[in-house]
C-alpha positions, 0 to 999 in steps of 0.5 A: 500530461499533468496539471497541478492544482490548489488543494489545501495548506498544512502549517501555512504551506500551500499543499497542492494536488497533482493531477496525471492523465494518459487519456484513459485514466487520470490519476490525483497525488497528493504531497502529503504522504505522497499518496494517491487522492484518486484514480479515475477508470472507465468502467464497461460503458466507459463512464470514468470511476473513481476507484480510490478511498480519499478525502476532501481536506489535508487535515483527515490525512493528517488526524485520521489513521488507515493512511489512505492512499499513502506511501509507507515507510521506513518499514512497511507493516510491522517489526516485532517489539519494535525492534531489531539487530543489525551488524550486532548493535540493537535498534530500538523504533517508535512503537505505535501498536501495542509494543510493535512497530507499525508502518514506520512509526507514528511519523511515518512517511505518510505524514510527511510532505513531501517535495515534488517534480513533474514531467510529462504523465509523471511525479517525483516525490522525495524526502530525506528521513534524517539519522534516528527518525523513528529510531531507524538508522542512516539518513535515508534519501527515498524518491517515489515516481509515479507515472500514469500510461497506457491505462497503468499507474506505475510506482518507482521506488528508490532509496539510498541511506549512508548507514546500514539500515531498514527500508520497506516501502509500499503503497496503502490504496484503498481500492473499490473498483465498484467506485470509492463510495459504492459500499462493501467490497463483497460482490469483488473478485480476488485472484492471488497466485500465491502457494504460501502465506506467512502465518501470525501470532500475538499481535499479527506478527509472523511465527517465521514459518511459510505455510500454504495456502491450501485448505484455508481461505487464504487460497485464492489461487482460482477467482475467488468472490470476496464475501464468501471468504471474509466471514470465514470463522479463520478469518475472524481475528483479521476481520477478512482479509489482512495476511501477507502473501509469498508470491509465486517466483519467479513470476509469469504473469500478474500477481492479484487480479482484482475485478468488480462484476459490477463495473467490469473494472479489473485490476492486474498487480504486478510487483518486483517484491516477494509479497504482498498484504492483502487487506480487506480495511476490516478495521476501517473505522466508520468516517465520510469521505470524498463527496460525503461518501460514507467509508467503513468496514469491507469498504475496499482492498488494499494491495500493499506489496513488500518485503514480509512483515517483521522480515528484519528478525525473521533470517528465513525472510527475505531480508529488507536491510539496506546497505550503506551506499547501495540503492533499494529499488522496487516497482508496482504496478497497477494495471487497468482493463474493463471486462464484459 
């Protein structure tokens, strides 16, 4: 079922927020950014926690970076030099790190508000990304659904644009599955079934070579506690973890298994893209969050599935242009359990 409640207003125009529940889980969304508010789990006992980094007040999601709980796009993470050639002609995009491209600019999706449909245990959001937005070609109608059931919030993804063009779209949770204002992530466990990575230079973007996994830190391969990898001295530039991962294909089972010993809350990820960016929010900059909750550095998990980063200059990658007229599709799925 939903409810839809009062929460705030950006340039005069009410902004509510969205409430989903299946009966075990119950999950808040916000128009702004069609972004995930918080999602409340039972933990081993059975008492409801809230899993998810957020805010109180529209104007943090608006005025502060980290887009927590946001969907990301045109592109997710980033283009190299901001931009890119398709079918011969040159595209130049806002860049907003350095001189890359960063999650679709400085107006990207997650500052967006967008419009809203509910039924039964899900929400449409939708949006149209007119010619040039940010530099990216085609206008771009995208619908992002979200649908809570049977202890799994599920992300539909669809987008179709009249000009050939770029589309890369994610979600950028925050998870702690201690509870959104217990602290460091350190005592969690991550689980990846990823062989390979790909490997970066200057500012975070990929040399286009595949690596593996094996001998680094970046094998997660077995359960593996998040403070005994982060202060790795191959982690050091990253600040933990914020690595694209190639996942294992064709799939058998969950990708990421993310669980706190300390709540018994787990976290099975399942995708239908070929990677996903694991960060550990080493940059999250101090601030207060839901409740006075104090957020910082360590503080969460971001799962953010995708096409790899800079994949549109990159031929090796699996490609993220979409086609005038066809349909990107993609889906998430966050799934969840209590372990003893």
């Amino acid at each position: 079922m939903y409810e839809v409640k009062p929460f705030g207003a950006v340039n005069g125009q009410d902004v509510p927020v969205i409430c989903l529940s299946d009966g075990v889980c119950t999950a808040e969304l916000l128009p702004l950014g069609a972004a995930v508010r918080s999602l409340w789990v039972p933990d081993r006992a059975g008492r409801p926690t809230d899993i998810c980094l957020g805010y109180d007040d529209l104007d943090c999601y608006r005025t502060l970076d980290a887009c927590l709980g946001a969907t990301i796009g045109r592109c997710a993470n980033r283009i190299g030099g901001a931009r890119f050639t398709i079918d011969g002609r040159e595209y130049q995009v806002t860049a907003n790190e350095g001189t890359n491209s960063l999650h679709g600019g400085a107006e990207g999706f997650h500052q967006k508000l967008w419009r809203f449909a509910c039924r039964g245990n899900s929400v449409a959001f939708s949006l149209e990304s007119p010619d040039g937005e940010e530099g990216f070609p085609g206008n771009l109608r995208v619908e992002v659904t979200y649908t809570l059931e049977n202890a799994a919030l599920t992300i539909d993804y669809r987008a179709v644009s009249d000009k050939t063009t770029v589309v890369n779209l994610t979600n950028h949770t925050y998870f702690n599955l201690a509870g959104h204002d217990s602290g460091p992530v350190d005592g969690q466990i991550l689980t990846l079934v990823a062989d390979r990575y790909t490997p970066c230079g200057p500012g975070n973007i990929p040399t286009g070579a595949l690596a593996s996994v094996a001998g680094t830190p970046l094998d997660l391969r077995s359960p593996a506690r998040l403070g005994d990898r982060l202060d790795h001295p191959f982690l050091a530039g990253t600040r933990g973890f914020d690595h694209n991962f190639v996942l294992r294909s064709p799939a058998t089972g969950p990708a990421a298994v993310l669980s706190s010993p300390e709540t018994g809350v787990a976290l099975e990820l399942e995708t239908t893209l070929p990677g996903v960016q694991v960060y550990t929010a080493g940059f999250l900059g101090e601030r207060r969050g839901k409740g006075g909750a104090l957020y910082g550095p360590r503080h969460a998990v971001c799962l953010e599935t995708q096409y790899f980063p800079d994949a549109v200059n990159q031929p090796s990658f699996p490609s993220p242009v979409l086609r005038a007229g066809e349909t990107y599709r993609q889906r998430t799925v966050y799934r969840f359990r209590t372990e003893p």
